[in-house]
GUTOR-725159 format. One record per residue (C-alpha): residue in three letters; x, y, z. Coordinates in steps of 0.1 Angstrom, whole numbers, plus 5000, padded with zeros to 4 digits. Layout:
! residues N
   residuo      X      Y      Z
       Ala      X      Y      Z
...
END
This chain:
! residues 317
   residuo      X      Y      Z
       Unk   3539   2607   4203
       Unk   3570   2622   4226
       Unk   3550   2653   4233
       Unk   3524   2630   4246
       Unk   3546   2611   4268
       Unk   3564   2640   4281
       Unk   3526   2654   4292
       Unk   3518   2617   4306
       Unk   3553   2619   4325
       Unk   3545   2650   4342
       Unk   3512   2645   4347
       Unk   3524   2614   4366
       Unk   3550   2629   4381
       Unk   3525   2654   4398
       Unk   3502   2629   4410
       Unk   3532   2612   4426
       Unk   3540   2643   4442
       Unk   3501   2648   4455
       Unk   3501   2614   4467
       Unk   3531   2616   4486
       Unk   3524   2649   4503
       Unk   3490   2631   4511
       Unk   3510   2603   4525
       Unk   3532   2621   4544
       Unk   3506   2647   4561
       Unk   3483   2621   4572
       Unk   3514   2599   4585
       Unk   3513   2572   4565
       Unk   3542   2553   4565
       Unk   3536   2533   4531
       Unk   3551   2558   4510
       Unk   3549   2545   4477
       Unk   3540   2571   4457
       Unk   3569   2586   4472
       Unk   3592   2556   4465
       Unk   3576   2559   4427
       Unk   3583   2599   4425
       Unk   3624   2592   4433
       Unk   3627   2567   4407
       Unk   3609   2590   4381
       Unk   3629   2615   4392
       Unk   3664   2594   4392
       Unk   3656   2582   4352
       Unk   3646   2623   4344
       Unk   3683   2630   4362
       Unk   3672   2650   4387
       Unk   3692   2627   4414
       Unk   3694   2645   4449
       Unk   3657   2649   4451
       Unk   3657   2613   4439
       Unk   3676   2602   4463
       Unk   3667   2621   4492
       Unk   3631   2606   4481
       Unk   3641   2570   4481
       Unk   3663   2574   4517
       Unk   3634   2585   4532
       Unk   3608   2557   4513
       Unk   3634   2533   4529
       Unk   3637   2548   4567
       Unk   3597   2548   4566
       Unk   3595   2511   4552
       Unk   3623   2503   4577
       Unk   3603   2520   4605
       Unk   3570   2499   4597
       Unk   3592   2471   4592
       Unk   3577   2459   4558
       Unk   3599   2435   4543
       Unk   3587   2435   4507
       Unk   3587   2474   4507
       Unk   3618   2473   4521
       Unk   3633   2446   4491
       Unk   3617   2467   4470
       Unk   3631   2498   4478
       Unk   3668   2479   4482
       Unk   3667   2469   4449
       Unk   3665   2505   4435
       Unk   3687   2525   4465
       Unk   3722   2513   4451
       Unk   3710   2527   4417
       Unk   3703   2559   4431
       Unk   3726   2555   4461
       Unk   3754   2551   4432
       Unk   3743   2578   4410
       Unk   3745   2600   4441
       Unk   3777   2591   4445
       Unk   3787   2600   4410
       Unk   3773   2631   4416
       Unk   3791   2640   4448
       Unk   3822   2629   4434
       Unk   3814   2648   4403
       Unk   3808   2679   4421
       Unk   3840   2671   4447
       Unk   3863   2673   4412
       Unk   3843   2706   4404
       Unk   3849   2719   4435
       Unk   3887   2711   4438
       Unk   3892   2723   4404
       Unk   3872   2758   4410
       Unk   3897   2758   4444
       Unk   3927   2749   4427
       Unk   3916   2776   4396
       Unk   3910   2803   4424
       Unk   3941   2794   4440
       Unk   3963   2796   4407
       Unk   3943   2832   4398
       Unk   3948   2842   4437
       Unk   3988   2831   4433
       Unk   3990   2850   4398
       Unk   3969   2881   4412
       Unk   3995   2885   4445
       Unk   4021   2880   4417
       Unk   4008   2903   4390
       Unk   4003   2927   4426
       Unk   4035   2918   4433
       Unk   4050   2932   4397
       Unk   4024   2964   4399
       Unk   4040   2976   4434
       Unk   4075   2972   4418
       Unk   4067   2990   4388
       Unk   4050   3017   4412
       Unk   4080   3019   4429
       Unk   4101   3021   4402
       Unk   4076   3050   4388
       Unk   4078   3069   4414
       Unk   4120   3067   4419
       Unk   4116   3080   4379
       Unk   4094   3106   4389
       Unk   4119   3117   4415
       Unk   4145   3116   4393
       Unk   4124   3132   4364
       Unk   4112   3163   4390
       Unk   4148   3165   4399
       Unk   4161   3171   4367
       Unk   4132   3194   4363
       Unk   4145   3218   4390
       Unk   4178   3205   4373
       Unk   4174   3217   4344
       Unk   4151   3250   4354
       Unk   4180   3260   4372
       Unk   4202   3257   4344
       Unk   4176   3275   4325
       Unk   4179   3304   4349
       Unk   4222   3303   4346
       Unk   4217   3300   4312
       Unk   4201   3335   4315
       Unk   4220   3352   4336
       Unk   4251   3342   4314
       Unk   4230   3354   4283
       Unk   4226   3387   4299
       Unk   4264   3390   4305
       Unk   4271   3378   4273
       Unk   4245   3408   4261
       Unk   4262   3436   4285
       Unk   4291   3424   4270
       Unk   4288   3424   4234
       Unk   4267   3457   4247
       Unk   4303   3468   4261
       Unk   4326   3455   4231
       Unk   4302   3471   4209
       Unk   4301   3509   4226
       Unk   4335   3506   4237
       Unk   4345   3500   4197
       Unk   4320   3527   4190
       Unk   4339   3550   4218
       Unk   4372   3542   4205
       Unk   4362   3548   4168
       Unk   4348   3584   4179
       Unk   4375   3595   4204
       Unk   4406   3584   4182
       Unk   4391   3603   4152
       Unk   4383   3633   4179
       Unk   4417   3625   4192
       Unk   4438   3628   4160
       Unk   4415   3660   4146
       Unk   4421   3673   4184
       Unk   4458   3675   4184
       Unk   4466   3679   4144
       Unk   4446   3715   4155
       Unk   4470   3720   4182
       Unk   4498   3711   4167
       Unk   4487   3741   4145
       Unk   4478   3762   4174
       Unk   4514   3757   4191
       Unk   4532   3769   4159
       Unk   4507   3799   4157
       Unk   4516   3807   4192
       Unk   4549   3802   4186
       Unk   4552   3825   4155
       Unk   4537   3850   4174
       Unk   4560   3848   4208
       Unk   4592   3847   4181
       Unk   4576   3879   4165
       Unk   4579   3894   4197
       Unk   4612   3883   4206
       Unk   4626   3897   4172
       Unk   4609   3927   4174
       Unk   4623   3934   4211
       Unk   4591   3929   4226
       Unk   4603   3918   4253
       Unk   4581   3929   4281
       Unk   4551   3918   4256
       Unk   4568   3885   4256
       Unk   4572   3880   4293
       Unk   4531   3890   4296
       Unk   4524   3865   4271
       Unk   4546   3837   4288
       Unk   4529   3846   4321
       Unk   4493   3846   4309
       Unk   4470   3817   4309
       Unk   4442   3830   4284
       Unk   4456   3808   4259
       Unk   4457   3778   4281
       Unk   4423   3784   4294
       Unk   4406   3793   4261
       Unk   4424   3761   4250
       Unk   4408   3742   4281
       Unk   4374   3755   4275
       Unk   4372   3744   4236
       Unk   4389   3711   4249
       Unk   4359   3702   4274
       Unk   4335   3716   4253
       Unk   4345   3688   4223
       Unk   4345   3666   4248
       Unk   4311   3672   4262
       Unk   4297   3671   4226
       Unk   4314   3640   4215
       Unk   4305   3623   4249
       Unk   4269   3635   4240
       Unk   4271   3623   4207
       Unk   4282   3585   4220
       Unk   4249   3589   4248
       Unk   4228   3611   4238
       Unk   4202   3604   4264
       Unk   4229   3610   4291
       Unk   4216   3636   4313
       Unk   4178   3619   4311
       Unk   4192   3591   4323
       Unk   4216   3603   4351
       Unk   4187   3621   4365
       Unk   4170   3588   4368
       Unk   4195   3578   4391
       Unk   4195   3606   4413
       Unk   4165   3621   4440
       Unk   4165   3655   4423
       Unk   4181   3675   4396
       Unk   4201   3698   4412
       Unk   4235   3683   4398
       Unk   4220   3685   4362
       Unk   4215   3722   4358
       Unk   4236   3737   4335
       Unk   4242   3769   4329
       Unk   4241   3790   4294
       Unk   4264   3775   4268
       Unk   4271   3747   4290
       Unk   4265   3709   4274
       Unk   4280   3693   4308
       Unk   4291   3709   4341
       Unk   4321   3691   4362
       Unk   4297   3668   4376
       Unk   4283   3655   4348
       Unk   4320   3651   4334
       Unk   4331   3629   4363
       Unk   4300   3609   4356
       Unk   4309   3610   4321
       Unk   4342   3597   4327
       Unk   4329   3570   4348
       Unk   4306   3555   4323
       Unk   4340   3553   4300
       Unk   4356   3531   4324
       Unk   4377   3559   4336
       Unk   4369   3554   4374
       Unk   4404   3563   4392
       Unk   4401   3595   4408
       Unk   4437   3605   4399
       Unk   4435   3600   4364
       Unk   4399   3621   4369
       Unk   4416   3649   4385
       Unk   4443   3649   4362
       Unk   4416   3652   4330
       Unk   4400   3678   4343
       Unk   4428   3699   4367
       Unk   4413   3691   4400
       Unk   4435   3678   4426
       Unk   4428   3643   4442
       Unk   4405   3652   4471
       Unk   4385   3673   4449
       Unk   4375   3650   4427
       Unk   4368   3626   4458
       Unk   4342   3650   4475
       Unk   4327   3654   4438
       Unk   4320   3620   4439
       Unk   4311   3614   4472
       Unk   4284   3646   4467
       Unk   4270   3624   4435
       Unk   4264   3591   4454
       Unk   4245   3610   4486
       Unk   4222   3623   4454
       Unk   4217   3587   4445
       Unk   4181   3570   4451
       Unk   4193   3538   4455
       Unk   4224   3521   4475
       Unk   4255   3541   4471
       Unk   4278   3509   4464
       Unk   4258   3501   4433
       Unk   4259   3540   4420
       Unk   4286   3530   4397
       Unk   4266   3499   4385
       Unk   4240   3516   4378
       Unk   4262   3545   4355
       Unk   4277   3516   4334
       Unk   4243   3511   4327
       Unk   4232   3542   4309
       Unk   4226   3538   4273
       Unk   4231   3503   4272
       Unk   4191   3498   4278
       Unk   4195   3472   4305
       Unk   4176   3482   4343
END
């Protein structure tokens, strides 16, 4: 029975709407099908057509000054004319609550924007202060190095110069327990001589320096072996530092020639040219133009010669 009246209603409501387009095109000012179509429409809740329908039923029976229409049409316009009303004021409340919800989500979105700049703000300070203490902390890294590689050259240092001690005072103690031996020998013989009456034997073997320089010789050549025996890659490595090896040729039975034994000396810590001279009988300028010879060999800058001579044996460039 609904589904039936629902087809009867539109079916009405679309005879209406023929009507009234009829009416209207042919200029008819009746307009009641039109008058009928707003009310149908105002009951189904459809009211701005309704009432847009019923103003204009009412302007038209106004026009053609039909008074029944007219009462007709008055007694249904504050219905609609109310509904209407309802509706605008409806949709005003809508309306000011959509602005008022747009205005609160506009005020919270330039305060949420607000919040996001200062946190970008503050991000960006902390990723100042973060790269900072990068480059902080990368150059601490890099100090942190260089002091490990002292620290290694110097535990390298301690290390050979406990090694050096070790070797030389053993060397040291063998060295002069067989001169002490030496001395007596040589002084058993010279009192032989002096018993016997030998006198102009004596006086030779005062004057001569065969035993001084035979001493000498042996006294260099231990040297040069236990030096050797410390650095064994000595001379390799010396040559490294020089532009050619002219200063490293030795000659047959030699282990180190002069220069190599002020070089040697250096790289002991022994770097005064005095106490140089005095190890090895030079005099003072001597030993100076020695050295000064070395450094023109040098391939690199003479003020870092030196340097570079602590450096041998200790593996370090």
């Amino acid at each position: 029975m609904l589904i039936i009246q629902k087809k009867d209603r539109e079916a009405e409501k679309r005879w209406l709407a023929i009507s009234a387009i009829s009416d209207l095109k042919l200029a008819k000012k009746e307009n009641i099908s039109l008058r009928n179509l707003a009310f149908l429409l105002y009951e189904e809740g459809d009211i701005d057509r309704a009432y847009n329908y019923i103003q204009r039923s009412l302007e038209d029976a106004l026009f053609c000054n039909a008074r029944l229409r007219t009462y007709e049409i008055s007694k249904m316009m504050p219905i609609i004319s109310e509904a209407y009303e309802h509706q605008n004021q409806k949709n005003q409340k809508q309306l000011w609550l959509f602005l008022v919800s747009v205005s609160l989500l506009t005020v919270i979105l330039l305060i949420v924007l607000i919040l996001l700049f200062k946190q970008m703000k503050k991000l960006k300070i902390a990723q100042k202060d973060l790269n900072n203490a990068n480059s902080q902390l990368l150059e601490l890294n890099i100090a942190l190095q260089a002091i490990n590689l002292k620290l290694k050259e110097t535990n390298s240092t301690l290390t050979e110069a406990n090694l050096v001690k070790e070797i030389y005072i053993g060397k040291y103690m063998d060295q002069c327990s067989d001169y002490i031996g030496k001395l007596e020998g040589y002084r058993r013989k010279l009192n032989v001589m002096a018993t016997a009456g030998k006198m102009n034997n004596l006086i030779s073997a005062i004057k001569s320096k065969q035993f001084i320089e035979a001493e000498l010789k042996e006294f260099y050549t231990n040297f040069d072996k236990t030096f050797l025996l410390l650095f064994p890659d000595f001379i390799n490595e010396f040559e490294g530092l020089l532009i050619d090896t002219e200063l490293t040729q030795l000659k047959e039975g030699e282990f180190l020639n002069t220069e190599l034994r002020i070089v040697a000396l250096i790289r002991l810590g022994i770097k005064d040219s005095a106490k140089i001279a005095i190890f090895l009988r030079y005099s003072v300028s001597t030993i100076y133009n020695y050295r000064s010879q070395i450094k023109n060999k040098s391939n690199g800058p003479r003020e870092e010669f030196e340097a570079n001579v602590m450096r041998i044996g200790t593996g370090i460039k």
